[in-house]
C-alpha positions in Angstrom: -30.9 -7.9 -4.9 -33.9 -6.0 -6.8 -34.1 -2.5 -6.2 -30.5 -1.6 -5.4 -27.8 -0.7 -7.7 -25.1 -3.1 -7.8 -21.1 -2.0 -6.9 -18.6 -3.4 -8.5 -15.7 -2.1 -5.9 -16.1 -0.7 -2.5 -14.8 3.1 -2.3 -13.1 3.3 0.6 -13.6 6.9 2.5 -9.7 6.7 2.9 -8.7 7.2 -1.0 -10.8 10.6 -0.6 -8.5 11.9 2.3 -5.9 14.7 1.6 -2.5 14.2 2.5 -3.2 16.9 5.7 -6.6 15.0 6.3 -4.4 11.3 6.4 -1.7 12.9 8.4 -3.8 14.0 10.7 -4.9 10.2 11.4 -1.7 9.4 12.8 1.2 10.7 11.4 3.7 8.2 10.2 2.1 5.9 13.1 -0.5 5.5 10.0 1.2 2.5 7.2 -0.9 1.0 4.3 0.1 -2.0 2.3 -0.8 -2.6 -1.4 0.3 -5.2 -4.0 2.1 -3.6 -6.8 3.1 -5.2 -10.3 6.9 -5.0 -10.8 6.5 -3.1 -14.0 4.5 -0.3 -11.9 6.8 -0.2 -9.3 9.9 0.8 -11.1 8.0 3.7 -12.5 8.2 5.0 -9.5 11.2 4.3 -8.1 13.8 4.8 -10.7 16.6 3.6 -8.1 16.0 0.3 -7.8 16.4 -2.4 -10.7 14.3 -4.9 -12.2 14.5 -7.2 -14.9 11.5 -8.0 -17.8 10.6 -11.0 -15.8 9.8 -9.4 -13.0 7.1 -6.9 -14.6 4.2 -9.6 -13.5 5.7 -10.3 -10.6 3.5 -9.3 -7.2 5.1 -7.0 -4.8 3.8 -5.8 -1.2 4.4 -2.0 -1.3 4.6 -0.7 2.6 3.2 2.9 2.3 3.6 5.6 5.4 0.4 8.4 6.0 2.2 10.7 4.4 3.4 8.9 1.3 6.5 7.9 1.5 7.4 4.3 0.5 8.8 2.4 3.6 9.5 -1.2 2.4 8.9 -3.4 -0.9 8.7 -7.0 0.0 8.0 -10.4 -2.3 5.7 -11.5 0.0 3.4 -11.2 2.8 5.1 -13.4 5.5 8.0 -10.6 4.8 5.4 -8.0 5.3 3.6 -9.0 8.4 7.6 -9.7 10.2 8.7 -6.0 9.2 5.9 -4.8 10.7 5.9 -7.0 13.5 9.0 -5.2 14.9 7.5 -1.5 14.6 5.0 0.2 16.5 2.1 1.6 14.1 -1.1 2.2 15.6 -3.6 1.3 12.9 -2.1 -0.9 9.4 -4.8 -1.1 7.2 -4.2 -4.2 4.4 -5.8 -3.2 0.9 
C-alpha cells in the first residue's frame, strides 16, 4: 500500500503490560499459550530433562497472568483438553 509504512510483526499491547498491569486483567483466571523450542525450554526449567533431539522439537508452553508456567504439552490437541477442564476467563493463543 503506498504511503504507509509496512510492519513486519503486529505488537501486541499485551507484551507492554507489567506484571501488576496483567494481573490486574484477571489474576490467574488470565492463561497464554506460546510454542517454545525444546532447546529454549530447558533453559528455563532446569528440572525437567531433554535429550539433543528434542532441541527442535515444538512445545505448547501454558503460561498463567502472573508468570508461572502451568503445563508443557507436545501438541495442541493436549492443549486445548487441559484447558478444556479449567475455568479461565479469557486464553489468548499467540
Amino acid at each position: 500500500m503506498q504511503g504507509r509504512p509496512e510492519q513486519d510483526v503486529f505488537d501486541n499491547p499485551l507484551r507492554h503490560l507489567t506484571a501488576a498491569q496483567f494481573m490486574a486483567l484477571g489474576g490467574n483466571a488470565v492463561v497464554y499459550v506460546r510454542t517454545i523450542k525444546g532447546k529454549k525450554l530447558s533453559e528455563f526449567m532446569t528440572e525437567a530433562e531433554f535429550d539433543e533431539s528434542e532441541a527442535d522439537v515444538d512445545f505448547q508452553l501454558v503460561v498463567s497472568g502472573d508468570g508461572s508456567p502451568l503445563l508443557v504439552a507436545d501438541s495442541d490437541d493436549a492443549v486445548n483438553e487441559w484447558l478444556s477442564d479449567k475455568n479461565f476467563g479469557i486464553v489468548a493463543l499467540h
